[in-house]
C-alpha positions as CSV (number, residue, x, y, z in Angstrom):
1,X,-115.9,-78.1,-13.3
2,X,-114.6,-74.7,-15.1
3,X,-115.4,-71.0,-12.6
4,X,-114.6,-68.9,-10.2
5,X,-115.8,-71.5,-8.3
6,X,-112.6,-73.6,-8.5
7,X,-110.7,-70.3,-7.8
8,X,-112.5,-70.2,-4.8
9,X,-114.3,-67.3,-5.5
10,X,-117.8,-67.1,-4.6
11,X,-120.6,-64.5,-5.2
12,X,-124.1,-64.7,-3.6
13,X,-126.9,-62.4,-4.5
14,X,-130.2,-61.9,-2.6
15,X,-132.5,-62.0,-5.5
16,X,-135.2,-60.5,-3.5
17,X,-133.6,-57.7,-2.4
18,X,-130.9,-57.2,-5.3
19,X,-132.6,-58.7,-8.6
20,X,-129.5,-56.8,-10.5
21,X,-127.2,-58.6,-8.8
22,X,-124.9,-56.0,-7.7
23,X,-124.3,-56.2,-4.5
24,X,-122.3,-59.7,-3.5
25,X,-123.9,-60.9,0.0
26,X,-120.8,-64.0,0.1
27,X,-118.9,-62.6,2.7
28,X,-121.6,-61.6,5.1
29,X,-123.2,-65.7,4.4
30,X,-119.9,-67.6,3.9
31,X,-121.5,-70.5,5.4
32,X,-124.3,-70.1,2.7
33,X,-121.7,-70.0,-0.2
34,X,-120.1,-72.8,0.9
35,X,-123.1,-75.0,1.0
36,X,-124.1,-74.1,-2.4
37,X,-120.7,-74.8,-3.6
38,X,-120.9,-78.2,-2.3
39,X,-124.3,-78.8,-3.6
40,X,-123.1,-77.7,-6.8
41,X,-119.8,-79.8,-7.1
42,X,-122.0,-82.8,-6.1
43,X,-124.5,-82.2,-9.0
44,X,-122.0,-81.8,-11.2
45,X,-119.8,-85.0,-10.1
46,X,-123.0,-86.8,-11.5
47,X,-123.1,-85.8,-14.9
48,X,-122.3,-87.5,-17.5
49,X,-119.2,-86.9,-19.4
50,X,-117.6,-87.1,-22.4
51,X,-115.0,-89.5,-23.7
52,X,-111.5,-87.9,-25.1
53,X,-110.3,-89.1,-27.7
């Protein structure tokens, strides 16, 4: 998986609140960040990939 993400950088927006997305709400939710990073390392452990060749 390519992103911040593996950088461990995480940005969280309250869409609500902040539809443009400016304002990074990770810090003050860590806990949040964190489970969406897990949820989203697990969805993307069960893709399919590609063969090199």
């Amino acid at each position: 998986m390519e992103g911040a993400s593996e950088k461990g950088e995480f940005r969280l927006y309250d869409l609500t609140k902040d539809p443009s997305e400016s304002n990074d709400v990770a810090n003050r939710h860590p806990e949040v960040a964190e489970d969406y990073l897990r949820q989203l390392k697990q969805w993307d452990a069960s893709l399919p990939r590609k063969k090199k060749q």
